[in-house]
C-alpha positions as a Markdown table, in Angstrom:
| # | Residue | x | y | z |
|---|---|---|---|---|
| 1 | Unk | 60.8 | 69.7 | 91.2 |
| 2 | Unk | 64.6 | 68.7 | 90.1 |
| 3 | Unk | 66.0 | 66.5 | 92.7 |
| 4 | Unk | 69.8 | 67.0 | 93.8 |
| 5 | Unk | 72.1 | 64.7 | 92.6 |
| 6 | Unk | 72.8 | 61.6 | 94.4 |
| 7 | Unk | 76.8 | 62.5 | 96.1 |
| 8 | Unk | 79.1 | 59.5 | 95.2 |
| 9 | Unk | 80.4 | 57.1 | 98.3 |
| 10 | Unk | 83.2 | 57.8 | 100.1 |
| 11 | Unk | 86.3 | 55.7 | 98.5 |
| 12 | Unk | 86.3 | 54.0 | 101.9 |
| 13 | Unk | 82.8 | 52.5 | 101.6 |
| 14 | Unk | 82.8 | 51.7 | 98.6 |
| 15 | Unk | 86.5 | 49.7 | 98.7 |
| 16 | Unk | 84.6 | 48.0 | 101.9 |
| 17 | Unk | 81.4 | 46.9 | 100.8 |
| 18 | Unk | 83.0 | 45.4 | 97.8 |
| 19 | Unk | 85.4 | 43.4 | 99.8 |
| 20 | Unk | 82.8 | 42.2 | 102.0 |
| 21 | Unk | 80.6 | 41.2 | 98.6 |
| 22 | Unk | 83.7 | 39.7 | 97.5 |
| 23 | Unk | 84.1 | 37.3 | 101.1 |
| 24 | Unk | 80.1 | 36.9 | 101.4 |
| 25 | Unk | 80.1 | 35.3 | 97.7 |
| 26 | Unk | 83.5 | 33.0 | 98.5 |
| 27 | Unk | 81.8 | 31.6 | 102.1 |
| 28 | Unk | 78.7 | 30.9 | 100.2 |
| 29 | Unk | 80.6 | 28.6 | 97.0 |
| 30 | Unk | 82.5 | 27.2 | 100.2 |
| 31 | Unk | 79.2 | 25.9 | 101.5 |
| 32 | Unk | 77.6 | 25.4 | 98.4 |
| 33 | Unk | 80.6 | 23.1 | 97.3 |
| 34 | Unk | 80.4 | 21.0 | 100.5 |
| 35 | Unk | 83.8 | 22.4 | 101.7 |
| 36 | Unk | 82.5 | 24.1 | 104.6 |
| 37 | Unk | 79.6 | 23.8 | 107.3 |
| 38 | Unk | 78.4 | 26.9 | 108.9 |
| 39 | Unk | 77.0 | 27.1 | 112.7 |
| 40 | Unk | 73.7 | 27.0 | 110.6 |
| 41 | Unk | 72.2 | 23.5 | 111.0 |
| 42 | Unk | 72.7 | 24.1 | 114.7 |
| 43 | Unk | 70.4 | 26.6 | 115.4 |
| 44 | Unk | 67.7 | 24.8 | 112.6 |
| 45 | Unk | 68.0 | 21.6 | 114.2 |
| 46 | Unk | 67.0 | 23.3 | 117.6 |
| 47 | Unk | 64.4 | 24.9 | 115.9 |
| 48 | Unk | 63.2 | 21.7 | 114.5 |
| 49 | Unk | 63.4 | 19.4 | 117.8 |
| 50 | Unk | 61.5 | 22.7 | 118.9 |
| 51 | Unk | 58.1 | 22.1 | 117.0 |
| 52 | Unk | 58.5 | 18.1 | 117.8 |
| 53 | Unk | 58.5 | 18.9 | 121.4 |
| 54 | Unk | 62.1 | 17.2 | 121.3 |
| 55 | Unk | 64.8 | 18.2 | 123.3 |
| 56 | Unk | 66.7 | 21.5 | 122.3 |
| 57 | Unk | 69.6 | 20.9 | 124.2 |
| 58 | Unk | 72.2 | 18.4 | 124.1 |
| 59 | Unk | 74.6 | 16.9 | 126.8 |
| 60 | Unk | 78.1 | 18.9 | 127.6 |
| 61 | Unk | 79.2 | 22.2 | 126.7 |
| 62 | Unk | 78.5 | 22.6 | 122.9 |
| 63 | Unk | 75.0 | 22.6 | 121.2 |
| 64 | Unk | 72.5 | 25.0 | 121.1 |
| 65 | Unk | 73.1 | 27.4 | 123.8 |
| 66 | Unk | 70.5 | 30.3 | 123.7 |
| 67 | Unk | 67.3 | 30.8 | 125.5 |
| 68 | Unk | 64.2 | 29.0 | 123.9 |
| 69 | Unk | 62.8 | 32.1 | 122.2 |
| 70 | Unk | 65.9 | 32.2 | 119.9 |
| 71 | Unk | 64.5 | 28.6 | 118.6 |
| 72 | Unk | 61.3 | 30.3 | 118.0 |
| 73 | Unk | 62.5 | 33.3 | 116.0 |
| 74 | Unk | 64.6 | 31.3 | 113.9 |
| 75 | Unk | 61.9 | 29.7 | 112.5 |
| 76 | Unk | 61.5 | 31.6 | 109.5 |
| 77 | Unk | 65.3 | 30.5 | 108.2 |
| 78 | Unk | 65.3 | 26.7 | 109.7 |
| 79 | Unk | 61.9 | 25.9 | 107.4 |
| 80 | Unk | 63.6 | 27.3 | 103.9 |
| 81 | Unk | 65.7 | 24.8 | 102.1 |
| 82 | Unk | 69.5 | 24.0 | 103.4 |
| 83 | Unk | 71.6 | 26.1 | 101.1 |
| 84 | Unk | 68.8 | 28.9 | 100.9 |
| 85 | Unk | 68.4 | 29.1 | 104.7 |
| 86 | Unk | 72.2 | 29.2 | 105.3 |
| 87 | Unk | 72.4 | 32.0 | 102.7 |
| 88 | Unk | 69.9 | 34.1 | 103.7 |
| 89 | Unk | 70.6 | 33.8 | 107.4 |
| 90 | Unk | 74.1 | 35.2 | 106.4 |
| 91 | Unk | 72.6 | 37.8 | 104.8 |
| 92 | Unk | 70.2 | 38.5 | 107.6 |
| 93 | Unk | 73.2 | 39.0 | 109.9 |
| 94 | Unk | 75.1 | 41.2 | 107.8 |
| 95 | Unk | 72.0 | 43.3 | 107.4 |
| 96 | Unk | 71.3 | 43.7 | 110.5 |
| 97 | Unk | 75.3 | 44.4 | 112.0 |
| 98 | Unk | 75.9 | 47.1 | 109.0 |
| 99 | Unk | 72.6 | 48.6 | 110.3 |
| 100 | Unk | 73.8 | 48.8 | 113.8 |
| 101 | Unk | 77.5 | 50.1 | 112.9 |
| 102 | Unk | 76.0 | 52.6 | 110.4 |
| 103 | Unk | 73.8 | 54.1 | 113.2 |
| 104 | Unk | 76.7 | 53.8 | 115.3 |
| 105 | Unk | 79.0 | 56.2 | 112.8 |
| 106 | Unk | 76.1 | 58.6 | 113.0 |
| 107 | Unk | 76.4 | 59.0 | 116.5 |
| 108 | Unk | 80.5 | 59.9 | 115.8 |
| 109 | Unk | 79.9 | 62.3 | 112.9 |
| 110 | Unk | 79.6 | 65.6 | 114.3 |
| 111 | Unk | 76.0 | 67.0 | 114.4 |
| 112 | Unk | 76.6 | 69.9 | 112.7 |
| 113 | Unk | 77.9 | 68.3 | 109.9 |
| 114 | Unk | 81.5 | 70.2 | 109.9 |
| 115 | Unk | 82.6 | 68.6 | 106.2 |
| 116 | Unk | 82.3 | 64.7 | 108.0 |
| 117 | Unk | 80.3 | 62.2 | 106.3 |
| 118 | Unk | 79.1 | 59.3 | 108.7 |
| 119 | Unk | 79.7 | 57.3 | 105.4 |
| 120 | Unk | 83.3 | 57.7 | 105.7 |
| 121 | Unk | 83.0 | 56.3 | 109.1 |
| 122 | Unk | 81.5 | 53.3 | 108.4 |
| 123 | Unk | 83.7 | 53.0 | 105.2 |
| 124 | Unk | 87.2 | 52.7 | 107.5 |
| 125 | Unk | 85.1 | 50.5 | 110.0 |
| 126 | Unk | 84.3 | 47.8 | 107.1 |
| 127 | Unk | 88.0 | 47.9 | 105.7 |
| 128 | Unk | 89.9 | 47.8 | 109.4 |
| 129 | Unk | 87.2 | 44.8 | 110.5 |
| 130 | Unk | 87.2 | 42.6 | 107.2 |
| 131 | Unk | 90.0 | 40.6 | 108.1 |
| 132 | Unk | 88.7 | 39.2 | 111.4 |
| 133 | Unk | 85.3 | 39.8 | 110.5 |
| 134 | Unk | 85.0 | 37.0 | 107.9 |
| 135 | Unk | 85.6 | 34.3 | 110.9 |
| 136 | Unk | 82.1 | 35.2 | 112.1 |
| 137 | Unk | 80.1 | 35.9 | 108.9 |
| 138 | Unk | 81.6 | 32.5 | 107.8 |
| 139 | Unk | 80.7 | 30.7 | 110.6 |
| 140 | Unk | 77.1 | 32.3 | 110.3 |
| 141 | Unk | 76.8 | 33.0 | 114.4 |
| 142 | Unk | 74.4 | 35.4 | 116.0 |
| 143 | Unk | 76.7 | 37.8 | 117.2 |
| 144 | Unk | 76.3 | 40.1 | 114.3 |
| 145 | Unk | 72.7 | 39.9 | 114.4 |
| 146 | Unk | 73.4 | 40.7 | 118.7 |
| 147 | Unk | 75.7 | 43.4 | 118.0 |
| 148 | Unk | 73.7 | 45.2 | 115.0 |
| 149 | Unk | 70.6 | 44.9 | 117.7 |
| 150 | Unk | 72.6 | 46.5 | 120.4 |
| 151 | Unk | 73.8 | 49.4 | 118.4 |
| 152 | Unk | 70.9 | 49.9 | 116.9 |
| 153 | Unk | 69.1 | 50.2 | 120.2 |
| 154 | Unk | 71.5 | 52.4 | 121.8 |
| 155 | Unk | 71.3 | 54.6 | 118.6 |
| 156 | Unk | 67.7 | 54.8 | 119.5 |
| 157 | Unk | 68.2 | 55.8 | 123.2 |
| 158 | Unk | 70.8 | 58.6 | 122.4 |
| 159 | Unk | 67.9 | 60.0 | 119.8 |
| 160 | Unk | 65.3 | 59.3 | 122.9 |
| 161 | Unk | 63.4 | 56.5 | 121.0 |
| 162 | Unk | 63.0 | 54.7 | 124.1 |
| 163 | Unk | 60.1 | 52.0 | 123.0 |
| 164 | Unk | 61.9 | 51.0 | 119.9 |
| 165 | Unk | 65.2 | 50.9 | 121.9 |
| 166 | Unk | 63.6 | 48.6 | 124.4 |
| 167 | Unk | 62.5 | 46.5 | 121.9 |
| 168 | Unk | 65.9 | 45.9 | 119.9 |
| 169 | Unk | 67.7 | 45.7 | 123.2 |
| 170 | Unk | 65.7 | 42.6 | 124.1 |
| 171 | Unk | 65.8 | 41.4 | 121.2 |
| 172 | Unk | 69.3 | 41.2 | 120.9 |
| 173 | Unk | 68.9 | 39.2 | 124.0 |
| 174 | Unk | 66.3 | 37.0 | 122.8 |
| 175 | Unk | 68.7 | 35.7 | 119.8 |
| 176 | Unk | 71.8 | 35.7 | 122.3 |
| 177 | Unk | 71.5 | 35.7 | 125.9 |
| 178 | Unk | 74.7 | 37.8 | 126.3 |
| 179 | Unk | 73.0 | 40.7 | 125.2 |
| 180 | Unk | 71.2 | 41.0 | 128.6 |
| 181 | Unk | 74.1 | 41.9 | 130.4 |
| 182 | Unk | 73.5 | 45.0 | 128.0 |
| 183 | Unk | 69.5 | 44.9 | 128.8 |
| 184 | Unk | 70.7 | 44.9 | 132.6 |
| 185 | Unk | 73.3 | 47.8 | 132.1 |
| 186 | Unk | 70.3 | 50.0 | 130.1 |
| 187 | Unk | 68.2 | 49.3 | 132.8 |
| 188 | Unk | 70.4 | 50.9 | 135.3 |
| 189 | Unk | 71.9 | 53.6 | 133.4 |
| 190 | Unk | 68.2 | 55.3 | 131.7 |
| 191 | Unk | 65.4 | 55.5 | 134.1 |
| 192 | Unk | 62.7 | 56.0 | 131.1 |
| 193 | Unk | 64.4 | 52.5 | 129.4 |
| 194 | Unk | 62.8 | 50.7 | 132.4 |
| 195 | Unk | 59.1 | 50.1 | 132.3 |
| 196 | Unk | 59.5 | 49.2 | 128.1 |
| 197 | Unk | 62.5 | 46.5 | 128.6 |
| 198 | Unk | 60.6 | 44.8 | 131.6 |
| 199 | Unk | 57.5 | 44.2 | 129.7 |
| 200 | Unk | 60.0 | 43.3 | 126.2 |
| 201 | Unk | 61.6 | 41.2 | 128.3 |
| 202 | Unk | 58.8 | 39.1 | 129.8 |
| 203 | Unk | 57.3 | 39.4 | 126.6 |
| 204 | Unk | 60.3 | 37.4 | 125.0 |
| 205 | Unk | 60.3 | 35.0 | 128.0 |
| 206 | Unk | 56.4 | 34.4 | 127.5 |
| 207 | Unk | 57.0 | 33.5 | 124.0 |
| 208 | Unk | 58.3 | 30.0 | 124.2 |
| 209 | Unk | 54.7 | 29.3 | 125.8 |
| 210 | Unk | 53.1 | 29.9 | 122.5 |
| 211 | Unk | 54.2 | 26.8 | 122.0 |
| 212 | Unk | 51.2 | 23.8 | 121.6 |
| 213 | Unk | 52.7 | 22.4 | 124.3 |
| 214 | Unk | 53.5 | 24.5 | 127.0 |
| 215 | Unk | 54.2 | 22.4 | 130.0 |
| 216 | Unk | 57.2 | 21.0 | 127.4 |
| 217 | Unk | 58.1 | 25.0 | 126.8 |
| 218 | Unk | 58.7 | 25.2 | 130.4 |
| 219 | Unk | 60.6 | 22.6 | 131.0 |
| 220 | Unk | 63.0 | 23.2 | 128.6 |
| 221 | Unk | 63.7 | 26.1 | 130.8 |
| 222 | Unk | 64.6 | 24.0 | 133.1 |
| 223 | Unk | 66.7 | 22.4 | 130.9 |
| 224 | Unk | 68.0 | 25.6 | 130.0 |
| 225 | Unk | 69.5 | 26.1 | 133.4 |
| 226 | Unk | 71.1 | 23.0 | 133.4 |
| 227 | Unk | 72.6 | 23.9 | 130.1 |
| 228 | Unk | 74.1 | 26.8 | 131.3 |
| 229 | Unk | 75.1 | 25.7 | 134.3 |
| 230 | Unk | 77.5 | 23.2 | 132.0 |
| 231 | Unk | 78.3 | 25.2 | 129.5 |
| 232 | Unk | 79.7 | 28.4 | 131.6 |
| 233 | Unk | 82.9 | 26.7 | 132.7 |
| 234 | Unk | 84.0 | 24.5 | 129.8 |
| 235 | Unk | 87.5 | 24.5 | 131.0 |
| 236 | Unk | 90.6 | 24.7 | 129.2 |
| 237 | Unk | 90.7 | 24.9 | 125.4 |
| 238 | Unk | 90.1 | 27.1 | 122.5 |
| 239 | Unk | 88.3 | 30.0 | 124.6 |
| 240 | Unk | 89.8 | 33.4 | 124.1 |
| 241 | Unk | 88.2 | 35.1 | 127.7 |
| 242 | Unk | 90.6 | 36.4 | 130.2 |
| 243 | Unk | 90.3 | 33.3 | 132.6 |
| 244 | Unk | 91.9 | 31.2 | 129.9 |
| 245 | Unk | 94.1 | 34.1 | 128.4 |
| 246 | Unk | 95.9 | 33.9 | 132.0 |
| 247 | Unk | 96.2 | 29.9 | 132.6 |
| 248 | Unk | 98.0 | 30.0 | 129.2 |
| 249 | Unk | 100.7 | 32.2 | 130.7 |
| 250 | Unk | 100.4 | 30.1 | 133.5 |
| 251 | Unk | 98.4 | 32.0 | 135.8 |
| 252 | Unk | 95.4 | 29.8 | 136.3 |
| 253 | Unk | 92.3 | 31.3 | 138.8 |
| 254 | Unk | 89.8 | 28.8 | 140.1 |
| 255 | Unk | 85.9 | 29.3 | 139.7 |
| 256 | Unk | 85.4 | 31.0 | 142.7 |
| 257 | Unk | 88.2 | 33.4 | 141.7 |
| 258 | Unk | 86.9 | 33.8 | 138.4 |
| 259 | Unk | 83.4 | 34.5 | 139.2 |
| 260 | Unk | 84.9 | 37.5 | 141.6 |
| 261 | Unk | 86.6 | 39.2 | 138.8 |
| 262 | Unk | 83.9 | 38.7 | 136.2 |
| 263 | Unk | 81.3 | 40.7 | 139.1 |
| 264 | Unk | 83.9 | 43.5 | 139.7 |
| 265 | Unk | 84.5 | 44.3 | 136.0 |
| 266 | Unk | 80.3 | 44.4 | 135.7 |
| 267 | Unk | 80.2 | 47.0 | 138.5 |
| 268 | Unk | 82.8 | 48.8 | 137.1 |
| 269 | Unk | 81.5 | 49.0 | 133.9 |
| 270 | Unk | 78.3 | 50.0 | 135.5 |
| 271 | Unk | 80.2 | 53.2 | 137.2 |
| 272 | Unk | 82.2 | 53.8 | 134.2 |
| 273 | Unk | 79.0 | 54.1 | 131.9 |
| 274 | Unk | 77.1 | 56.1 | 134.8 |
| 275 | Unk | 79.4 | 58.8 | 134.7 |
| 276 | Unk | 79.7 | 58.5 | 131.0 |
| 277 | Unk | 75.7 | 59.0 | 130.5 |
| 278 | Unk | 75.5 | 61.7 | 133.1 |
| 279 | Unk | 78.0 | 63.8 | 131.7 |
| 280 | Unk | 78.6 | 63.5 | 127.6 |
| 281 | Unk | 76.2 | 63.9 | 125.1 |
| 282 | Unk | 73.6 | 61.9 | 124.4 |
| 283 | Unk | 75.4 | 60.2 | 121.3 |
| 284 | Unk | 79.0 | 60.2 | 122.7 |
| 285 | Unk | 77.3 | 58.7 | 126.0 |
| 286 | Unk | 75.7 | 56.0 | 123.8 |
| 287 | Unk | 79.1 | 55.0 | 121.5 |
| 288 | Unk | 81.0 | 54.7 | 125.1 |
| 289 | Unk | 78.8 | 52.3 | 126.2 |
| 290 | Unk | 78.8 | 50.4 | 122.9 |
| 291 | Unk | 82.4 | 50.3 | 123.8 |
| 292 | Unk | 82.7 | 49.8 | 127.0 |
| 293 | Unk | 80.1 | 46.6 | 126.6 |
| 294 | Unk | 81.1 | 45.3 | 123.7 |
| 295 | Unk | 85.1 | 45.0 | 125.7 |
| 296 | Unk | 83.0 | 43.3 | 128.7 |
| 297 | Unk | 81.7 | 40.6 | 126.5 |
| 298 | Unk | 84.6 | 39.9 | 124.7 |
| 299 | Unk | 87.0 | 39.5 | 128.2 |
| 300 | Unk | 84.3 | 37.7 | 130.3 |
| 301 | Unk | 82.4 | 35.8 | 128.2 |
| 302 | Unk | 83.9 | 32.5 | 129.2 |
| 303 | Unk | 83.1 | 31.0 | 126.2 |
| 304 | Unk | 84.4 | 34.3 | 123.5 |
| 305 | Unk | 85.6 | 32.4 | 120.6 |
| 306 | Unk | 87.9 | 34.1 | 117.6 |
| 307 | Unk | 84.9 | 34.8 | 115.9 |
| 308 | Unk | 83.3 | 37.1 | 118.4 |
| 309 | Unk | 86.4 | 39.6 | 118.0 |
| 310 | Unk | 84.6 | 40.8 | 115.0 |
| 311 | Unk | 82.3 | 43.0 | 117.1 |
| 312 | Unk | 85.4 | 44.6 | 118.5 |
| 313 | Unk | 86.9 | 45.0 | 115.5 |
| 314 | Unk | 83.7 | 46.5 | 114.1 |
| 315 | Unk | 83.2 | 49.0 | 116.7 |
| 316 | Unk | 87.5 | 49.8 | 116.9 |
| 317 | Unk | 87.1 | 50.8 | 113.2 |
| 318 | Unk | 84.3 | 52.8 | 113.5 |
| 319 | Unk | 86.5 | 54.6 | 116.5 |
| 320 | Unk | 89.3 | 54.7 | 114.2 |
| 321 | Unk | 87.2 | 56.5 | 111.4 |
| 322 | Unk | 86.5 | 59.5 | 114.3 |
| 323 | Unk | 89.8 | 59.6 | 114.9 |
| 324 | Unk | 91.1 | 59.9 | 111.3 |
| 325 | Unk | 87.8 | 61.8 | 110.1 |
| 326 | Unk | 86.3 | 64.0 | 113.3 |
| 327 | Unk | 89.6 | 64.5 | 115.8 |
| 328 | Unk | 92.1 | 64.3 | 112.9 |
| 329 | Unk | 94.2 | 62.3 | 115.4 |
| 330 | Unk | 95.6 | 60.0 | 112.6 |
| 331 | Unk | 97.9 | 58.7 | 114.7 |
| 332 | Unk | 95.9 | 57.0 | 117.2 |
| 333 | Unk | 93.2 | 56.2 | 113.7 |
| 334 | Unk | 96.4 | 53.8 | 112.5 |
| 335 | Unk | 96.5 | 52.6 | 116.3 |
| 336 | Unk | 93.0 | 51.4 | 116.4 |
| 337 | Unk | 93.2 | 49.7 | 112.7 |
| 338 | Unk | 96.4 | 48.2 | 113.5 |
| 339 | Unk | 94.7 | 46.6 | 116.6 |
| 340 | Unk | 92.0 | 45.3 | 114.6 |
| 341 | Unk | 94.6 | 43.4 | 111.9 |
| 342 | Unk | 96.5 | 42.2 | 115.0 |
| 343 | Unk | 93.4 | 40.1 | 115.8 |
| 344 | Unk | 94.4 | 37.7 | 112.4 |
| 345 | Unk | 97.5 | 36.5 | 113.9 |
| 346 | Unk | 96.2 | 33.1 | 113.5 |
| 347 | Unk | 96.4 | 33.5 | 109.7 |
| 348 | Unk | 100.0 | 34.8 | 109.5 |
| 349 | Unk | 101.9 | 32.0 | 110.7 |
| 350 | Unk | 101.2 | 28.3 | 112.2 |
| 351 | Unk | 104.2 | 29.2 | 114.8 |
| 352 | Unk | 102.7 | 32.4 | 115.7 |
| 353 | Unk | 99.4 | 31.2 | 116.0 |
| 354 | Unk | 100.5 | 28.5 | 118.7 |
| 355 | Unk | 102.7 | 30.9 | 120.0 |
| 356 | Unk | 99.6 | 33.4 | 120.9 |
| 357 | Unk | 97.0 | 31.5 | 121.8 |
| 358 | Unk | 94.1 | 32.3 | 124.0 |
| 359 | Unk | 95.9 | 35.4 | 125.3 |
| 360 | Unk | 97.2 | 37.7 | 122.7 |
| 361 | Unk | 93.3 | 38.7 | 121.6 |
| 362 | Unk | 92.0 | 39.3 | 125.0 |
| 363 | Unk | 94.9 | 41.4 | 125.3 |
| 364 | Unk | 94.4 | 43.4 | 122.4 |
| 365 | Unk | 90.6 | 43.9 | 124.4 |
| 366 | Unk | 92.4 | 44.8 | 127.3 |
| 367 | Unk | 94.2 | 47.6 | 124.6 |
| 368 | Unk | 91.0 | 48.5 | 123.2 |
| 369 | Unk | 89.4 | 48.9 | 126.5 |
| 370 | Unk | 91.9 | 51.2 | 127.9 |
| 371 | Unk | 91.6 | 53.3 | 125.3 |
| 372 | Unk | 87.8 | 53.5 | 125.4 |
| 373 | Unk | 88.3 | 54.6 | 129.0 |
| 374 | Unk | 91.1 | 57.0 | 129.0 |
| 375 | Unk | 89.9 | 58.6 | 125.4 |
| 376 | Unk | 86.2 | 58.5 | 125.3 |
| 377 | Unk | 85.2 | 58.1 | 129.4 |
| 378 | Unk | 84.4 | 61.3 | 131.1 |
| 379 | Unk | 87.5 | 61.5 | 133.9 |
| 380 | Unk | 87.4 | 64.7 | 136.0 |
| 381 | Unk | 84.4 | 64.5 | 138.9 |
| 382 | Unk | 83.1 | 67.4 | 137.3 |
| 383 | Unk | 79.2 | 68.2 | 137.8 |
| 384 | Unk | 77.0 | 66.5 | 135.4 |
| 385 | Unk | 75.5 | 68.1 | 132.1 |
| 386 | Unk | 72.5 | 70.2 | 132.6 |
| 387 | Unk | 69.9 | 67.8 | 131.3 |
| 388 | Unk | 71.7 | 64.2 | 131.9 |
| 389 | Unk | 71.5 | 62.0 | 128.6 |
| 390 | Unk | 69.7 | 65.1 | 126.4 |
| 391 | Unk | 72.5 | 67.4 | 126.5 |
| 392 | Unk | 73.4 | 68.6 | 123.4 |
| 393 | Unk | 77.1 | 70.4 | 124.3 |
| 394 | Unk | 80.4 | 69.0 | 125.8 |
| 395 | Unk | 81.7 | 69.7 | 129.0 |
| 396 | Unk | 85.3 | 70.9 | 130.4 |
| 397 | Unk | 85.0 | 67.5 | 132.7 |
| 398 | Unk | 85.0 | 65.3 | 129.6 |
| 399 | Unk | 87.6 | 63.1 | 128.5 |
| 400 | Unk | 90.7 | 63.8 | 126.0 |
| 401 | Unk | 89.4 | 62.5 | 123.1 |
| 402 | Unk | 86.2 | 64.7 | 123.2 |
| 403 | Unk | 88.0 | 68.4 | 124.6 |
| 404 | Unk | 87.9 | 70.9 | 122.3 |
């Protein structure tokens, strides 16, 4: 039997994987050279005092600030040798985050092919998201690793792999506790989500108990708490979340205040991703809520550093490569890619930098999000799709971007 010739990558993809090749080797002779220090020894120092039955967090704000079970599943990189666990954790995360965007360009290319290669997709995504994207995969964070995982798992509930979704969804809440405001959202939105991600979930809170010692295990819950408690109002500084955006321009909001808003933007992400599931298709449902969640983290996450705006960046260009590609809207494609470069203004000048600070990225959010609703959210009270999530057809109540 003659096999068919393998098709060549889309110029995109190809142009992108290279350049991110070319940044992954550069961090890594930046490490290697002693120049540079990755968010790395954090997480294997936790993991460490972890299996001593030491403490795992640290006075203040800063420190190790994930749930215990992320100390236990980064075992396997905190036991390999410095340079070799740093590398390979990097690798890890990129893995894992192209995994999640490529699944989440197969959801945009049309099902029916229609000349659209997914490729292409994830091509323009990894071109329009380098730029900011190497502030994360330097630092070597989890939120790649957390946004591959959430993807990935809402790929798996638009093609009704419920289990598996379950599982990557908790997961990505396991490495990073932010990822549970996504398990919470899942849990309202698909009924037949619900029974797998309560037994992942106290699976991955049982976990910590496996521990030799477990009356330690649960008292660094307990610790845990108090952690949090310190660490979810760290005040004035570098934090790019709207709170801080808006004392910068001098329009400071107390806790109280604060707490308020970040509740009312939850709920109405909740309705906004209710109507979105009931009404798109199953794949179009799923990239909304990608979306839509990955907007909330980014504006509400008191503690959303630069880094973090890869994940926007990641999922904008992916957007941008439907619009270019799918809608042949190239207009608003060149919008979204634009967005994503304006995130660098840090780089471009040291007066520009100081002159944007803390509010000119969660205002590009606030861009990115109102496009997500007014282009991708279902707006007309129409009556939902005959079969919820499983429908397989648009509807005349669906928004702009996905009209015929």
């Amino acid at each position: 039997m003659v096999r068919p010739p393998l098709l060549p990558l889309p110029r995109p993809l190809v142009f992108g994987l290279a350049l991110w090749a070319i940044a992954l080797v550069a961090i890594e002779a930046q490490v290697i050279s002693g120049r540079f220090v990755s968010e790395f020894h954090i997480y294997a120092e936790a993991t460490w005092a972890w299996w001593q039955g030491a403490e795992i967090y640290e006075d203040g704000i800063n420190g190790f600030l994930y749930l215990p079970s992320s100390a236990v599943l980064f075992t396997p990189w905190a036991y390999l040798p410095p340079l070799l666990g740093d590398a390979l954790w990097r690798l890890s995360l990129l893995a894992v985050c192209w995994w999640g965007v490529g699944r989440l360009c197969r959801l945009l290319a049309p099902a029916d092919g229609r000349g659209v290669d997914w490729q292409r997709l994830f091509g323009v995504a990894l071109l329009a998201a380098l730029p900011i994207g190497v502030v994360d995969l330097r630092g070597a964070q989890t939120e790649f690793l957390m946004l591959g995982l959430m993807l990935a798992g809402l790929a798996d509930v638009a093609e009704g792999r419920w289990r598996r979704a379950a599982f990557l969804l908790v997961l990505a809440g396991a490495f990073k506790p932010q990822a549970l405001a996504l398990v919470m959202l899942a849990f309202a939105l698909w009924p037949r989500l619900r029974l797998s991600l309560a037994l992942w979930l106290a699976a991955a809170l049982a976990l910590p108990l496996a521990h030799w010692d477990p009356g330690y295990a649960l008292g660094e819950y307990g610790q845990l708490v108090r952690k949090t408690m310190s660490s979810a109002n760290p005040g004035g500084g570098v934090w790019h979340d709207f709170a801080n955006g808006l004392a910068t321009l001098g329009l400071p909001l107390d806790l109280m205040a604060q707490t308020a808003i970040r509740a009312l933007a939850g709920v109405a992400v909740l309705i906004l991703a209710r109507g979105t599931v009931s009404r798109l298709p199953a794949p179009k449902a799923a990239a909304t809520v990608a979306a839509l969640m990955v907007t909330y983290l980014l504006l509400f996450n008191p503690r959303t550093v630069l880094g973090h705006f890869g994940d926007m960046a990641l999922v904008a260009g992916a957007l941008a490569g439907w619009e270019f590609h799918v809608r042949r809207n190239r207009a608003l494609g060149w919008v979204l890619v634009l967005l994503c470069f304006a995130l660098t203004t840090h780089v471009w000048t040291r007066g520009l930098h100081l002159a944007t600070a803390t509010w000119f990225k969660p205002l590009l959010a606030c861009g990115f999000g109102l496009y997500v609703v007014v282009r991708w959210v279902p707006s007309l009270p129409d009556r939902p799709v005959a079969g919820g999530q499983d429908a397989a057809r648009d509807t005349a109540g669906e928004s702009l971007a996905i009209q015929g």
